[in-house]
Each structure stands twice: as C-alpha cells, then as structure tokens.
C-alpha positions as CSV (number, residue, x, y, z in Angstrom):
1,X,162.3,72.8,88.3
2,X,162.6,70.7,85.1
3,X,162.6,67.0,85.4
4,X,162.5,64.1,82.6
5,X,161.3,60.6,83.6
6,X,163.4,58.4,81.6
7,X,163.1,54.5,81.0
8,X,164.7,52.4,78.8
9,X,164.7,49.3,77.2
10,X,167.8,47.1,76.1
11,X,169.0,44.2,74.2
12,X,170.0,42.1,77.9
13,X,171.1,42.9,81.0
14,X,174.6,44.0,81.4
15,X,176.9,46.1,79.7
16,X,179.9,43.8,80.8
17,X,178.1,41.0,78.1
18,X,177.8,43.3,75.3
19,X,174.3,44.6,75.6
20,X,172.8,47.9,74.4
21,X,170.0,50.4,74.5
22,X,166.9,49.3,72.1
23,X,164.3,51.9,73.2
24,X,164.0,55.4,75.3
25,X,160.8,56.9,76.3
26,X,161.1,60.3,78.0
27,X,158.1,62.7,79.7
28,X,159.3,66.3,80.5
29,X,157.7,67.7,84.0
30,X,158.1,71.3,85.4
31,X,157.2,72.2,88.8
32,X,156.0,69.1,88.9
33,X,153.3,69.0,86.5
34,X,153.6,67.1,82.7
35,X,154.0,69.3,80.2
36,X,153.0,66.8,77.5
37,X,156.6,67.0,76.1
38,X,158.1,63.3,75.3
39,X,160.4,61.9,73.4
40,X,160.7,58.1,71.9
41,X,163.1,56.4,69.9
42,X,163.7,53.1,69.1
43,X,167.1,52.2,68.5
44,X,168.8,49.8,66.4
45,X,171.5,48.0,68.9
46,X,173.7,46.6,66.0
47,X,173.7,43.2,68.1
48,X,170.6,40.8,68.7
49,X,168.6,41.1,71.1
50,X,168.3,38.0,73.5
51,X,165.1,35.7,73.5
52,X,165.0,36.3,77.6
53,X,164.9,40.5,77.0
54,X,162.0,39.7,74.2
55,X,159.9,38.0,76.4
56,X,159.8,41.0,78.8
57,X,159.3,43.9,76.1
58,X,158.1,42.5,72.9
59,X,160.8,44.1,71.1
60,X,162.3,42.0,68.1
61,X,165.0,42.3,66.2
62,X,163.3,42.6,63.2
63,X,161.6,45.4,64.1
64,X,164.8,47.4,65.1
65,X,167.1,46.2,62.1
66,X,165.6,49.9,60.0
67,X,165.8,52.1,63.3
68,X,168.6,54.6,64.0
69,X,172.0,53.8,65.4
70,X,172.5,55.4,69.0
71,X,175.3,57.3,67.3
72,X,172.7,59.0,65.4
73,X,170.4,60.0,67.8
74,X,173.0,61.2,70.8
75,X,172.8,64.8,69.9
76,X,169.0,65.3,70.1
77,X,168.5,63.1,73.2
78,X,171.3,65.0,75.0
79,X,169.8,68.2,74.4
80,X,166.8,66.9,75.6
81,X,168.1,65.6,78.9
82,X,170.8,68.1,79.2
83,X,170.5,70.6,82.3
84,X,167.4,68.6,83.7
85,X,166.8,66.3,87.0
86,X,166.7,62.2,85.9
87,X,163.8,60.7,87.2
88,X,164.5,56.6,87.1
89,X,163.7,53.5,88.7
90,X,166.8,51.4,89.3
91,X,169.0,54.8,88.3
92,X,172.4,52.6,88.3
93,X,171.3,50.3,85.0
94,X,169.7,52.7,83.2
95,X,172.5,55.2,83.6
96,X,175.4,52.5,83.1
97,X,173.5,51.8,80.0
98,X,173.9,55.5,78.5
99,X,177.0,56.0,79.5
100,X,178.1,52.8,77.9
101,X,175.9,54.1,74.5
102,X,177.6,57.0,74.9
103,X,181.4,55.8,74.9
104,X,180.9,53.4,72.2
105,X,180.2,56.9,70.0
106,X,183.8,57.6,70.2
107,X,182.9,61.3,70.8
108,X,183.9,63.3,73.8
109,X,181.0,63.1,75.6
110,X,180.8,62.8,79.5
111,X,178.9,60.7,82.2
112,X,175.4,62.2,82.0
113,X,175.9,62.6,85.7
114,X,177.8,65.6,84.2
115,X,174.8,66.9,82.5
116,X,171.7,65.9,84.6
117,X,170.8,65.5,88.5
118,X,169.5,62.2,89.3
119,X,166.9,60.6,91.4
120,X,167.2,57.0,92.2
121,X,162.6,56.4,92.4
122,X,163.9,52.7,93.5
123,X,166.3,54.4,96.3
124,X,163.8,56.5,97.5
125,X,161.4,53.8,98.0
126,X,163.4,51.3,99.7
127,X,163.8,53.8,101.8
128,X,160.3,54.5,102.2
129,X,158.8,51.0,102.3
130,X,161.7,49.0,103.4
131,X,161.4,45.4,103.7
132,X,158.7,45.7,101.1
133,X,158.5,45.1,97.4
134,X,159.2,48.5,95.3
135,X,159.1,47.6,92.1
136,X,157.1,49.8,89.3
137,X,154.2,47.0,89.7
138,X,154.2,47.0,93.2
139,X,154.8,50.6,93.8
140,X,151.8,51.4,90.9
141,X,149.6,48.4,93.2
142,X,150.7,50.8,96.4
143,X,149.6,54.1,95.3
144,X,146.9,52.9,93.3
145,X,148.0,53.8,89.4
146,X,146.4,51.9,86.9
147,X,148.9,49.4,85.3
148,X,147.0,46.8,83.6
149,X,147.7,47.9,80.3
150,X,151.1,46.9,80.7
151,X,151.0,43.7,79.4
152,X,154.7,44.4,78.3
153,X,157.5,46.5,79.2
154,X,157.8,49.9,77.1
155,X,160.0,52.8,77.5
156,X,157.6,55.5,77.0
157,X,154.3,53.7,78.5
158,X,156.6,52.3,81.8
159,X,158.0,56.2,82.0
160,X,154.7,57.8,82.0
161,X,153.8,54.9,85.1
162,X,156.7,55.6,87.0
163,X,155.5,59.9,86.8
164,X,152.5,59.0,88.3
165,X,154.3,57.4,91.5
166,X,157.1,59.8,91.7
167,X,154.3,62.3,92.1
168,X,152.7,59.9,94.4
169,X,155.4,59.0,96.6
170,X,157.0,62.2,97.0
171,X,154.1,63.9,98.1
172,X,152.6,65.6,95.0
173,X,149.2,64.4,95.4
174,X,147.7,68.3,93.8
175,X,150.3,68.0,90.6
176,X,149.3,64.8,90.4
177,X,145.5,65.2,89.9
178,X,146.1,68.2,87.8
179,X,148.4,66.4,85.7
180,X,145.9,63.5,85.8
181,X,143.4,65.7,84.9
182,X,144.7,65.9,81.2
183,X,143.7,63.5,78.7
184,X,146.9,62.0,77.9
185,X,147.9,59.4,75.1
186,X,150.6,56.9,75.0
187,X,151.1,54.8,71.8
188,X,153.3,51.3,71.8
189,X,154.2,49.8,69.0
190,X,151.8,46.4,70.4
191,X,149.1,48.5,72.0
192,X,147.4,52.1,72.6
193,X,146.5,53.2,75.8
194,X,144.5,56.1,76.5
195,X,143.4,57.7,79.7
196,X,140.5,59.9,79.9
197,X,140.9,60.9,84.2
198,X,138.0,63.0,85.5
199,X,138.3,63.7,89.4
200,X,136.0,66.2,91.6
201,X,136.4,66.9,95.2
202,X,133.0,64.6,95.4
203,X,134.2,61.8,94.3
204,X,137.4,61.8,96.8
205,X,137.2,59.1,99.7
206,X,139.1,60.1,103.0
207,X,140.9,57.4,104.6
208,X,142.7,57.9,107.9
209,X,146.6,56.8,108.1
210,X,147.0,53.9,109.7
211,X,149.8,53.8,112.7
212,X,152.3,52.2,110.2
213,X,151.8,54.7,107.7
214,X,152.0,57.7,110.1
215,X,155.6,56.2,111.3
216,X,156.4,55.7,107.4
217,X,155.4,59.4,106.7
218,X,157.6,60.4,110.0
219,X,160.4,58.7,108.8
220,X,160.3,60.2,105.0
221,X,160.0,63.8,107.1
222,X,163.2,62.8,108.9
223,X,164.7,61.9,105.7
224,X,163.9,65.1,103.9
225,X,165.1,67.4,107.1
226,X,168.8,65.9,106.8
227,X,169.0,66.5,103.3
228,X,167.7,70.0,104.2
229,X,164.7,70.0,102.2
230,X,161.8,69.7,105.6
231,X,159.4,72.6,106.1
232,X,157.1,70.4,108.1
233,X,159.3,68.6,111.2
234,X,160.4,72.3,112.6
C-alpha cells in the first residue's frame, strides 16, 4: 500500500475569501513504513498573505514573492500524489484547498478525490477519542511524539508529526519503531530539526490498559469490523 501524508499551509482560511496554497510538505510511506521520499514546495499565492495566517506559520510574503506559481508546480505534485492513499488531518480544508488550486489552472484536471483515497486522521480520531481534543498537538501529547520543535506550523515538519500518529493511532506500533529507527532530517526555512531515535526491547516500559482504554480499543475493533477490515473481533 502506498500512502502520502500531506499538509499544507495557506494564505487564510477559506477558499470562499480568496485564499490560496503557500506551502506543501509531503512524506511517502509503503506498507506502512517511510521510505524517506518527500516532497516540498513553497508556493507563491499571487495574493498576500494575511497577518493572522503569519502568526501561525512564519510564512511572509516576502519570502514567497520569487517562488513558483501553483500553475507551475501541478504537474509534478500530481504525479506524486496520483494513485496513492491521502493521509490528512482535517481532510475537508486541505482538500478544498487543492481542488480550488487546481481549478484556478484552467486545465482539465479533476477533484483529487479522483486520483487518490483519502483518510480523514481528524475523522478517525474523533471517533476514537470522542469528547476529547484531537488536534495534531494533542494527539502528538496522547501518543507521546515529540513536538516541541514546532514552534511554528510547517508543511513538511507538521506532515512528518502527523506520520508518527497515524502510525500510532491505527495500530502500527512495529512500523512505527522501525521507521523511527531511521535517522531522519526535516529542514524549515526558520529552524532544523533532527531526530536521532534509538529504541531496544530494554528500554520498553509495559503499561497495562486502563478500563477506559480497553473500551476505547473495543470500540476502534467494532469500527474496523463494519468497514470489513477486523481480523481480531471474530
């Protein structure tokens, strides 16, 4: 199976107002484990980018006045994408987003619905952790992924976050720690972050479910045996 974990970054909120793709950041996993594939681009949005988006990302507008149109970069990031399984938090905006992006080319391209599966991460855990806070933050505090680096949002650094708690949350804890295992780099344009993870069987600390965790972990097996997909709840 070939997934991408996708993230972007944009110029404001909504579509509707005009807004527009500033950043991607893409990490290709097969079978569940990175492959150390990515792809970045920064994006030039031919519109300013609001003060309020700024503050979250750090991405001015000076910075993206000598970067690519969209227009110029749909070909390649299609092919990347193209034929794989979307892994996004909050699948809706980031999806509306490229769709929009991809309109405003004037080409005949499709709704990438048309080219890619997609998995909703925060859909998934509002159902698993309902009535709880399922942010990226909160979801990284939950599983315990290291996210203090993320001083600001970045495509590539917040898609390389939200791996680690797909694999997490869905169960991958050995493609996790293999994948963890890997020295892996991630370079912003404000900050590097590197991550040197060693883990042995010795170091591992075995906690015991607690009773709301066991009903939580029942309920995700009922989930997963009405979409067919159960080999544990026989």
């Amino acid at each position: 199976m070939r997934q991408v974990i996708l993230d972007t970054e944009t110029t404001g909120l909504r579509t509707e107002d005009g807004h527009r793709i500033i950043e991607i950041g893409c990490l290709e996993m097969i079978n569940r484990k990175l492959t150390g594939n990515h792809y970045h681009q920064y994006i030039n949005p031919e519109r300013i980018v609001e003060e309020g988006a700024i503050a979250i990302h750090g991405i001015t507008n000076d910075f993206l006045s000598d970067k690519p149109f969209f227009a110029d970069i749909t070909s390649t990031f299609m092919d990347i994408i193209s034929g794989a399984e979307l892994i996004i938090h909050n699948a809706p905006c980031d999806v509306g987003f490229l769709n929009y992006e991809l309109m405003l080319t004037r080409c005949d391209w499709k709704s990438i619905t048309d080219y890619c599966g997609v998995v909703d991460t925060l859909k998934l855990a509002r159902q698993l952790h309902s009535g709880q806070r399922n942010s990226l933050d909160a979801l990284c505090k939950r599983y315990g992924i290291d996210n203090t680096k993320r001083d600001l949002h970045g495509a590539l650094l917040d898609a390389n976050l939200l791996a680690q708690v797909y694999l997490a949350m869905t169960g991958g804890q050995g493609s996790f720690f293999d994948s963890l295992n890997e020295t892996q780099t991630i370079t912003h344009q404000r900050s590097e972050v590197v991550s040197h993870v060693h883990i042995s069987q010795s170091q591992l600390t075995i906690l015991n479910a607690t009773d709301d965790e066991l009903a939580a972990h029942a309920d995700y097996l009922g989930l997963l045996k009405k979409q067919g997909k159960c080999l544990w709840d026989d």
